[in-house]
C-alpha positions as CSV (number, residue, x, y, z in Angstrom):
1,X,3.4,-71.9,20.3
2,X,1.5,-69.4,22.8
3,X,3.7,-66.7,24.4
4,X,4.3,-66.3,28.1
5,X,3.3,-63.2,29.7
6,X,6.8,-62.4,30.6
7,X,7.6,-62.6,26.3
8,X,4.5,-60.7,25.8
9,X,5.3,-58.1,28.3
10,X,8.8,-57.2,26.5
11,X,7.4,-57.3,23.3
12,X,5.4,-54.7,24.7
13,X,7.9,-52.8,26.0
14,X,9.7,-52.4,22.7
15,X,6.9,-51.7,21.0
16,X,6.1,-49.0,23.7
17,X,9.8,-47.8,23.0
18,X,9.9,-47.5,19.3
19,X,6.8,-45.3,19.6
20,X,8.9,-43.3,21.8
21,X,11.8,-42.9,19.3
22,X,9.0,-42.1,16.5
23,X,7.6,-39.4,18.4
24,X,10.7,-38.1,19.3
25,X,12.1,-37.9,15.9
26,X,8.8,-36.5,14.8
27,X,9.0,-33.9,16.8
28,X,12.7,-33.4,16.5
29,X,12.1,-33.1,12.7
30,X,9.2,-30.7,13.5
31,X,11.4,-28.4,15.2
32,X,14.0,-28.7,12.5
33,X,12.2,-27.1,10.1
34,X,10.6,-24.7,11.9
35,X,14.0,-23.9,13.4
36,X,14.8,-23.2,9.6
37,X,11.8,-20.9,9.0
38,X,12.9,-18.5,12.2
39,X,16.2,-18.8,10.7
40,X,15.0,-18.0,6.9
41,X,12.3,-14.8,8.1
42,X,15.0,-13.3,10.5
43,X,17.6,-13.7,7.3
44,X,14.8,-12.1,4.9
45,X,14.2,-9.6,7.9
46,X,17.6,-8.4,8.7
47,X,18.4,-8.2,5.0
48,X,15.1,-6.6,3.6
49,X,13.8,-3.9,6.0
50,X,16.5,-1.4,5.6
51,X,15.4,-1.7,1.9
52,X,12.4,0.0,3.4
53,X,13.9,3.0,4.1
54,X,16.0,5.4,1.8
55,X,18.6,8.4,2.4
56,X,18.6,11.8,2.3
57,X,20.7,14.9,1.5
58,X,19.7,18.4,2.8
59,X,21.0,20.8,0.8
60,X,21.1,24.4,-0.8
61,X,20.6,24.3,-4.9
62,X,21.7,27.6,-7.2
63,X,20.0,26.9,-10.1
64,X,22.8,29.0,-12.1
65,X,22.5,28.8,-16.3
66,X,25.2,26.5,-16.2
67,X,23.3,24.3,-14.1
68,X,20.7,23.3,-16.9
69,X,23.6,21.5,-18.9
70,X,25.3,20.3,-15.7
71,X,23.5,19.4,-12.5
72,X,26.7,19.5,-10.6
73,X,27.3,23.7,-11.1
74,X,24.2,23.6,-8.6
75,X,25.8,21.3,-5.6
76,X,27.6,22.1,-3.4
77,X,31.3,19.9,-4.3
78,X,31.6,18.1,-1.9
79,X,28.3,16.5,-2.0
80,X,28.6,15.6,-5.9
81,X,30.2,12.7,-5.1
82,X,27.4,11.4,-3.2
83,X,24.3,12.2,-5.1
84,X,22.5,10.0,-6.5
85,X,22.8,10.0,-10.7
86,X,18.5,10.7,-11.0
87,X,18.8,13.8,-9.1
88,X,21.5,14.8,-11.4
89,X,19.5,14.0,-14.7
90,X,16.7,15.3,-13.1
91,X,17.4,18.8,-12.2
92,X,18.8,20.0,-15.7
93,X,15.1,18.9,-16.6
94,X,13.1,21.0,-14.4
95,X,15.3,23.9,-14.9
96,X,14.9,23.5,-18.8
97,X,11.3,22.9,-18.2
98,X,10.4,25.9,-15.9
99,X,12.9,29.0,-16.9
100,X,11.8,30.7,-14.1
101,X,13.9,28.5,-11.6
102,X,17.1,30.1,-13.1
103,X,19.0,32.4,-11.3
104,X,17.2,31.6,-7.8
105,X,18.0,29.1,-5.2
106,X,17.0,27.1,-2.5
107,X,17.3,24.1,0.0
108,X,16.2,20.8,-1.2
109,X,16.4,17.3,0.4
110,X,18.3,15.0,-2.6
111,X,18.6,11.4,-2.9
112,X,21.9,10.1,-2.2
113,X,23.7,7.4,-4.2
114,X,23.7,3.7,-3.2
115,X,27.2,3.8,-1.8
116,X,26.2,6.8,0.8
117,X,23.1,5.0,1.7
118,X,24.6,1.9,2.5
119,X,27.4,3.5,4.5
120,X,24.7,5.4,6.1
121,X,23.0,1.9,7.0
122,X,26.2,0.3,8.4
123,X,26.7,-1.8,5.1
124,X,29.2,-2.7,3.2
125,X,30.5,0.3,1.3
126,X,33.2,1.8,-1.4
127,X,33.1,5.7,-0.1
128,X,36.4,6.8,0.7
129,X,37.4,8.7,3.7
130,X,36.7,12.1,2.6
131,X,33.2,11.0,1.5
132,X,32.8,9.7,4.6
133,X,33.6,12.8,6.4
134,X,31.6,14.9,4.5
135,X,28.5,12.4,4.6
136,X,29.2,12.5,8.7
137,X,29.5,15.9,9.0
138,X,26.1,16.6,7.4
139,X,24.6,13.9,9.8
140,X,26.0,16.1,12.9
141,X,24.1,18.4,11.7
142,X,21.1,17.0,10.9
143,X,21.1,17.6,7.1
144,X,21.5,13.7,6.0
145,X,17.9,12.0,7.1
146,X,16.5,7.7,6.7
147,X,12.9,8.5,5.3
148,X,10.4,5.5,4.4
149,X,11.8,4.4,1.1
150,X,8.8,6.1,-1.2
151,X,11.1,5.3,-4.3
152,X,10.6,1.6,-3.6
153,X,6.7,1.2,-3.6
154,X,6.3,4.2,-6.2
155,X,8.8,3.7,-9.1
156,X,9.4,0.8,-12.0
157,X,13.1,-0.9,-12.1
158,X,16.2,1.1,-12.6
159,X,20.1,0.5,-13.4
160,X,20.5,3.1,-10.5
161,X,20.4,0.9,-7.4
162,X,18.6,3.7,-5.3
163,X,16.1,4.5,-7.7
164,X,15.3,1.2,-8.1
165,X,11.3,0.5,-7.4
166,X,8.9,-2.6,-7.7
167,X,5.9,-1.0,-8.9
168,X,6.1,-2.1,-12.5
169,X,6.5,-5.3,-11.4
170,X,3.7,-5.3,-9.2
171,X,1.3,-4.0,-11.7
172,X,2.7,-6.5,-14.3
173,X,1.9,-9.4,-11.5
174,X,-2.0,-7.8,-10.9
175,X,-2.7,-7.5,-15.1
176,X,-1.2,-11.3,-15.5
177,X,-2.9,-12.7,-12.6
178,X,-6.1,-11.1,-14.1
179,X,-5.6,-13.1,-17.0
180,X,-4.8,-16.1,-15.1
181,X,-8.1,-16.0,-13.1
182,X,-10.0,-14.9,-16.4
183,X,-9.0,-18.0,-18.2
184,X,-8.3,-20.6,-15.9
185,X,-11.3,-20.3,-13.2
186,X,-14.6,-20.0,-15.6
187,X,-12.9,-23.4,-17.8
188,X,-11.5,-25.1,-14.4
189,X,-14.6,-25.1,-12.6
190,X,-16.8,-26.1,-16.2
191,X,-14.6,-28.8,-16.7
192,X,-14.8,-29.9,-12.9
193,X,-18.2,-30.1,-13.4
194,X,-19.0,-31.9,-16.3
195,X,-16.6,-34.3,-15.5
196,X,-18.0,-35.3,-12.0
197,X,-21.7,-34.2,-12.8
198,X,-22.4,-35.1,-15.8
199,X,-19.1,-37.0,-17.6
200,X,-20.0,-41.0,-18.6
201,X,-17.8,-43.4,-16.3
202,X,-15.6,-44.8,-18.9
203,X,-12.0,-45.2,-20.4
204,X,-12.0,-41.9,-22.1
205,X,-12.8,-39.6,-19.4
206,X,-10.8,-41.8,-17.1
207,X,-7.7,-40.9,-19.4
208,X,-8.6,-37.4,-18.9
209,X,-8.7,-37.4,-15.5
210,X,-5.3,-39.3,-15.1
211,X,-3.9,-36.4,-17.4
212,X,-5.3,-34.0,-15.5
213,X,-3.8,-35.2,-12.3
214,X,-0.5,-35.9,-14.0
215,X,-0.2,-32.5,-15.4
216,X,-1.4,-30.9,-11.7
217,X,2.2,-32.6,-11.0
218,X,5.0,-31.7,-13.9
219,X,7.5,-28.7,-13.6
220,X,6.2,-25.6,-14.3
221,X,9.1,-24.8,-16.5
222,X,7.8,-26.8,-19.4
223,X,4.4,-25.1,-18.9
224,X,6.6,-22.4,-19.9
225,X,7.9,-24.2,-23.1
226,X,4.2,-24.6,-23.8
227,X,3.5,-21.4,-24.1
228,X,6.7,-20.2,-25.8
229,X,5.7,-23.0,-28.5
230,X,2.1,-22.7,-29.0
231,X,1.2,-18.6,-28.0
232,X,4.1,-17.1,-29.1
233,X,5.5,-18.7,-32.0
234,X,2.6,-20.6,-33.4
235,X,-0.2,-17.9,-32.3
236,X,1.8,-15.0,-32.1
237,X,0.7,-13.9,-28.9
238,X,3.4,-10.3,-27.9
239,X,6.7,-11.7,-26.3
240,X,6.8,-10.4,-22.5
241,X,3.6,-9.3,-22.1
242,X,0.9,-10.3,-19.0
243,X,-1.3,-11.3,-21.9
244,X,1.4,-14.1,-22.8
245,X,2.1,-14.7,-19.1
246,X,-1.7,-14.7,-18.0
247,X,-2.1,-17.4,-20.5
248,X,1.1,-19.6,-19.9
249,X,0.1,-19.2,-16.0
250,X,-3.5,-20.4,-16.7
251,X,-2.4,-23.5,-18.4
252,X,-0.3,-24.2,-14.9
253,X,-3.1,-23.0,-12.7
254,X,-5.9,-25.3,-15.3
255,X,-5.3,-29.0,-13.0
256,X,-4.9,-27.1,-9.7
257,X,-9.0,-25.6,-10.0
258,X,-10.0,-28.7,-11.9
259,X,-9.1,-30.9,-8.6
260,X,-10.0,-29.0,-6.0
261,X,-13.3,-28.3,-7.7
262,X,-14.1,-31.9,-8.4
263,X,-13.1,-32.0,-4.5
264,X,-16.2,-29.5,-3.6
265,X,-18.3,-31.2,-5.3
266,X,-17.8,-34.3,-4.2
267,X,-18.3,-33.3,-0.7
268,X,-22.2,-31.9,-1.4
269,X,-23.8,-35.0,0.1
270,X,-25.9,-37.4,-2.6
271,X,-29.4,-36.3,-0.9
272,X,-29.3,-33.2,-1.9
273,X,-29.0,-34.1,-5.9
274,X,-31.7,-36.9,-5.0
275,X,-34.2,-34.0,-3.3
276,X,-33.8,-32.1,-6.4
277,X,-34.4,-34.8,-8.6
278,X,-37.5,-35.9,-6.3
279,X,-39.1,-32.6,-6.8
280,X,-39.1,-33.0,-11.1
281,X,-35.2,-30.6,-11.8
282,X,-33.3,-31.6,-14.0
283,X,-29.7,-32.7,-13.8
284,X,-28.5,-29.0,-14.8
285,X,-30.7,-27.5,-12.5
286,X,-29.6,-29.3,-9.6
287,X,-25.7,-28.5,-10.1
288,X,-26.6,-24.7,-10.9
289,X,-28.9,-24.1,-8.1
290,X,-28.1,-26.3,-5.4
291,X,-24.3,-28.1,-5.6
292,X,-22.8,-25.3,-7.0
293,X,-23.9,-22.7,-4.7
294,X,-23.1,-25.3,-1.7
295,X,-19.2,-26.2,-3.3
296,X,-18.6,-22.3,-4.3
297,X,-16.3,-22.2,-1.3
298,X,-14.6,-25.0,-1.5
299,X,-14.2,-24.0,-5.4
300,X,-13.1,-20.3,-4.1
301,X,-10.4,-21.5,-1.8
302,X,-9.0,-23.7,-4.3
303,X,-8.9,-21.4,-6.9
304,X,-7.1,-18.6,-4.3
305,X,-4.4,-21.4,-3.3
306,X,-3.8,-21.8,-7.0
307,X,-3.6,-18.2,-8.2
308,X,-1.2,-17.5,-5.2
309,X,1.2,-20.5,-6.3
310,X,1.1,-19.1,-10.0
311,X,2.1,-15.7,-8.6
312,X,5.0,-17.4,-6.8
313,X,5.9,-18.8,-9.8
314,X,9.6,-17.9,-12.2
315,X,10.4,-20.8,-14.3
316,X,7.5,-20.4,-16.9
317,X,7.6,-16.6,-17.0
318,X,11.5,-16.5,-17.6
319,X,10.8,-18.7,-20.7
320,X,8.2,-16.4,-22.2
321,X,10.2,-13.1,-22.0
322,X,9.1,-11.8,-18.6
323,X,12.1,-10.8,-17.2
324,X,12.8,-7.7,-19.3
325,X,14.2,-4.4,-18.0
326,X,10.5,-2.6,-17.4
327,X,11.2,1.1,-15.7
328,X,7.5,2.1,-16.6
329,X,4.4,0.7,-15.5
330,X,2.8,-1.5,-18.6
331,X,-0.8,0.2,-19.2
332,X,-2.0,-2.6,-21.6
333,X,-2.0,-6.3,-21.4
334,X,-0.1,-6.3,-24.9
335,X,2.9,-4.6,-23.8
336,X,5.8,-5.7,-22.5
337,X,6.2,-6.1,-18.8
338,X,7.6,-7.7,-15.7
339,X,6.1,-10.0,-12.7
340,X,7.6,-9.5,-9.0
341,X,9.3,-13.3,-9.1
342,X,11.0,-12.6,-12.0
343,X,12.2,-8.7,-10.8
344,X,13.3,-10.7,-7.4
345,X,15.5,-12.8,-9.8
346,X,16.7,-9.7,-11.8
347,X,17.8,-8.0,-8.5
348,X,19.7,-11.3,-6.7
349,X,21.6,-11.1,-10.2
350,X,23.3,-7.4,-9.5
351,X,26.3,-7.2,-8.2
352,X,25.9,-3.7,-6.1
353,X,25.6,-4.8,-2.4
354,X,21.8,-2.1,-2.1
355,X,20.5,-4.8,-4.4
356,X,20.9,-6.9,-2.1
357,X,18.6,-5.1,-0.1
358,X,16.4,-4.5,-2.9
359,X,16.1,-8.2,-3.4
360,X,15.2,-9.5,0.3
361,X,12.8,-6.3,0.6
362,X,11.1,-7.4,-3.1
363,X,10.9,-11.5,-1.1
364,X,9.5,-9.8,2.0
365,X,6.5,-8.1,0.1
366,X,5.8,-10.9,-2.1
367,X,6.2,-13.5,0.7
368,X,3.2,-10.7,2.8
369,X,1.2,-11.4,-0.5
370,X,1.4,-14.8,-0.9
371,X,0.4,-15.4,2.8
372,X,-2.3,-13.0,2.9
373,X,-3.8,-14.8,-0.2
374,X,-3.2,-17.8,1.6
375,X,-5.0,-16.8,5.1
376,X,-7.4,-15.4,2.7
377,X,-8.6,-19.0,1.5
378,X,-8.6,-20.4,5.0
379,X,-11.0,-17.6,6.7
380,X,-12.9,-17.7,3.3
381,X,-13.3,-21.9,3.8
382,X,-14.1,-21.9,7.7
383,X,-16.6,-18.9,7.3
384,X,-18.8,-20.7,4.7
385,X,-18.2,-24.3,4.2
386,X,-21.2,-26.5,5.5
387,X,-20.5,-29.7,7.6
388,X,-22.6,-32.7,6.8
């Protein structure tokens, strides 16, 4: 039975509204979660930029001879209090180092302790009023100064909250993400290409392929139990080192290249393979000097995207040791060290409110990496990537 126009024209017009609704809610939802992203950088923002900066004491040392025993007989009392423990481990060094510094004196700006540089930061705090006083005093008189927070960027981790850096972890990410690449990129991109250029079409390699896929989609915490079972305790691999975590990573990172390459390849258009072919090369010639070099940066940006998720990345890294207490930077790939995921996890962990600080400011420059990495692949892929 045929419809009148009348029955057609409501239909119509519920059709026209439930569009409506979908865009609506489409939208809505849009601005949800980008609601939640203003909401999540201002958070990270407010919470990690003072970690940027660092506090300051001006004041005069006496480097007497009881001084090389006891950093305090150099400072003035009332400041004690509020100096931070390094300076006081630190001075007796120098003194005992150079003799000459004994029995002279002079003004020196000092680190002050957590406590004093949150106060000093409007943050939660446990000086008590005389500490307070004295801290304010000093700020009258412009002997308490906010400098850029060189401790941060230039020093490994510490149980002293203000002396407290990220560099050790930062290194640790660069020499395990050099192992990543090293491992995962040159047997991704070989594997890519036997499999789509030269692999037989049949139930083996389409198992492999399923496998591949199913592995690009597993939690990365059992790559993690991989490489706990197979490159520490079956190959003895060192426990916490980037050598371990470069490995564990590469397995994770293995599926990602694998895909994306078989993706640039497939997107080099048949006629070029048949005009190499046409003019007598062979099937290796044609992938080495003519798809390969036309997929590169499609292989390229894949393999960027995949390296900056593995340096994202916690779960596998906790389970192969790399969340030890590393204060010095790691100078070979055997020793032990630390990755910047697994430092942020160390820090959220602390209970003294300048990690908190330490933690949002550690997010804020590995959030700058990962996005840089990922802009990165995107100017990399629109520069050279050939429409056909």
């Amino acid at each position: 039975m045929s419809n009148t126009f009348d029955e057609i024209s409501q239909q119509l017009k519920r059709r026209h509204r439930k569009s409506s609704r979908l865009k609506w809610i489409s939208m809505g939802a849009l601005g949800l979660a980008g609601l939640f992203l203003v909401l999540f950088f201002a958070d990270m923002l407010n919470k990690g930029l003072p970690a940027f900066q660092q506090a300051y004491v001006k004041t005069e040392l006496n480097y007497t001879e009881e001084a090389t025993t006891d950093a305090r007989k150099a400072i003035a009392e009332e400041l004690v209090p509020l100096v931070s423990r390094t300076e006081l481990r630190t001075i007796p060094l120098e003194m005992r180092n150079d003799e000459s510094m004994i029995g002279t004196s002079e003004e020196r700006w000092l680190l002050v302790n957590s406590e004093a540089d949150q106060y000093l930061k409007g943050h939660r705090h446990r000086l008590n009023e005389e500490e307070q006083a004295a801290i304010d005093e000093r700020v009258e008189s412009g002997q308490v100064s906010l400098r850029f927070n060189t401790t941060f960027f230039g020093t490994g981790d510490s149980k002293i909250a203000e002396s407290a850096g990220i560099l050790s972890a930062v290194v640790g990410t660069v020499m395990t993400m050099i192992v990543t690449l090293a491992i995962s990129f040159p047997i991704g991109v070989m594997t890519a290409i036997y499999l789509e250029e030269f692999a037989p079409d049949n139930r083996f390699t389409q198992a492999i392929e399923i496998n591949i896929n199913n592995l690009a989609a597993i939690p990365s915490i059992l790559f993690g139990l991989l490489g706990l079972a197979i490159f520490i305790n079956f190959f003895g691999v060192p426990r916490s080192s980037p050598l371990v975590g470069g490995m564990t990573l590469a397995l994770m990172t293995l599926p990602v290249i694998i895909i994306s390459t078989r993706t640039a390849l497939r997107s080099v258009p048949d006629s070029i393979r048949h005009a190499g072919f046409g003019v007598g090369c062979s099937r290796w010639q044609v992938v080495r000097d003519h798809v390969l070099p036309l997929a590169m940066p499609g292989i390229m940006t894949g393999s960027i995207i995949g390296l900056a998720q593995a340096m994202g990345e916690t779960a596998p890294l906790i389970i192969v040791g790399m969340v030890a207490f590393i204060p010095d930077v790691s100078a070979t790939f055997t020793e032990a060290a630390t990755v910047m995921p697994a430092q942020i996890f160390t820090w959220s962990g602390e209970p003294e409110q300048a990690f908190v600080e330490k933690t949002a400011g550690g997010i804020l420059v590995l959030l700058t990496i990962l996005i840089s990495l990922n802009a990165f692949a995107v100017v990399l892929r629109k520069k050279f990537e050939r429409r056909w």
